[in-house]
C-alpha positions, 0 to 999 in steps of 0.5 A: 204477054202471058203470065203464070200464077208465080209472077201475079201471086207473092207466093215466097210471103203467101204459100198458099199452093203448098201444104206446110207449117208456112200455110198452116200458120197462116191459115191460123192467122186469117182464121183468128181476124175472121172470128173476131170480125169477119174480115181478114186482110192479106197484105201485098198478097200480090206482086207488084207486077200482078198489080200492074197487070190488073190494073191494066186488064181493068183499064183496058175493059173500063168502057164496058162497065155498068153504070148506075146512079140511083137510091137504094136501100141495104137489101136492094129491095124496093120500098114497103110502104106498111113498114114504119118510115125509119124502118131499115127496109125504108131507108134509102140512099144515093149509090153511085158505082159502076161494076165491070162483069165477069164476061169481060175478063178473059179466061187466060187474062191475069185476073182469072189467071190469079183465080184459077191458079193453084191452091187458091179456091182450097185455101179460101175454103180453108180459111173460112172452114168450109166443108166440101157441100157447102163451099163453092164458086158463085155460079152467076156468069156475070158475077163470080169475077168482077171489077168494081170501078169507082170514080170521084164523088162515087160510093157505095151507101150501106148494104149486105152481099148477095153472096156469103163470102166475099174475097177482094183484091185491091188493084188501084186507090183513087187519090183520096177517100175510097175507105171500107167501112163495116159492122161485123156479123151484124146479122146472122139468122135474124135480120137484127133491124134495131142495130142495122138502124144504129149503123144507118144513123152514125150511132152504133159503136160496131163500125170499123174503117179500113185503108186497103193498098194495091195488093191486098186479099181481102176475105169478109163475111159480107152476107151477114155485114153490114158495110159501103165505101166511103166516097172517093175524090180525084181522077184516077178511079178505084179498082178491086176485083171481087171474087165470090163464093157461096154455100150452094152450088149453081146460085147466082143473083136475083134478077132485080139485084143483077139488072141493078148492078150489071144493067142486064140479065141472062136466061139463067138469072130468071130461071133460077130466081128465088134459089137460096139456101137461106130466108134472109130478105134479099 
């Protein structure tokens, strides 16, 4: 059945699509939490029948997901032998995850319905204070609207994102584990290996677990944190809708991190390959 933006968005408790004291103060809220640590959660962003929908597009797209099981590093770079062996760059740990891409998800499905829908690309912006030159969708055909799906014995070992912004949408939990874990703003234009270590280790005082519901926005500074998801336990698997954004237009993902996570290529990752905007090593 179609669906409008209204049925899917709880626009009574979230106003984002209209100017107001309402979205002003809520911008002032979700500007606070990301300051403070690069994270902000907007809980029951969606209805309960946005939920179920999602849940089902996911369900029904679930077979055409990637999945991967091998060991990598934070920066999904391959391993640098003139590196000391505890270097960072030379830790390596299992992964497990499986990621639905964006070409899978109808242009009027409830997914991008929920993306494309009114106000929702300007209050991101405004959340994160974005100027209009340096505040875009990613580019990548594979990757601006995904589905992360995660299965038990599943997780997603310490890493940082590809893409500055990272907005989420938690459609379903597994029955146990599944928590986000992360160091807030661990890096900015230095590396800051010696703390990264700490994290790596179960020594640093900077992580903060998170228990997301069926619902929730998420919006997190995942570039500059460090941050994995904790293993999950049971049958039903954990869906959450990732949408990303960047500080350049026309970016998408390198061709080794896109194989890596989506198992295939397109022309337009090897064309652009090396595009950033910024020298971080991944």
């Amino acid at each position: 059945m179609p669906y409008s933006a209204a049925d899917l968005i709880d626009y009574d408790r979230y106003p984002i699509h209209r100017e107001g004291a309402a979205r002003s103060a809520l911008l002032e809220d979700v500007r606070a939490s990301l300051a403070q640590d690069g994270c902000a959660v907007l809980k029951g962003f969606l209805t309960p029948l946005g939920v179920r929908a999602i849940a089902a597009e996911a369900d029904g797209v679930a077979g055409r997901g990637h999945r991967s099981f091998n060991r990598t590093n934070p920066y999904f770079t391959t391993d640098d032998p003139s590196l000391p062996a505890d270097h960072p760059r030379r830790r390596f740990f299992e992964r497990s995850n499986c990621f639905i891409a964006a070409d899978n998800f109808a242009k009027h499905g409830p997914l991008r319905i929920v993306h494309d829908s009114s106000g929702f690309d300007r209050f991101i912006q405004a959340c994160l204070q974005e100027p209009d030159g340096r505040f875009f969708r990613y580019a990548d055909p594979l990757a601006d609207v995904i589905v992360n799906m995660a299965t038990e014995g599943n997780g997603f070992p310490w890493h940082f994102d590809t893409n500055n912004f990272t907005v989420t949408l938690a459609i379903q939990n597994a029955q146990e584990g599944g928590a986000f874990e992360y160091a807030p703003n661990i890096r900015s234009d230095s590396e800051n290996f010696e703390e990264v270590s700490r994290v790596l280790e179960d020594r640093s005082d900077r992580v903060t677990v998170l228990h997301l519901e069926p619902g929730d926005l998420q919006l997190f500074k995942g570039r500059y944190s460090l941050h994995r998801v904790a293993p999950l336990r049971g049958a039903t698997p954990r869906y959450v809708a990732i949408f990303s954004y960047v500080e350049q237009p026309d970016m998408v993902g390198s061709p080794e991190r896109t194989r890596q996570l989506y198992g295939r290529v397109l022309p337009v990752h090897l064309e652009r390959a090396g595009l950033r905007g910024d020298r971080l090593i991944d």
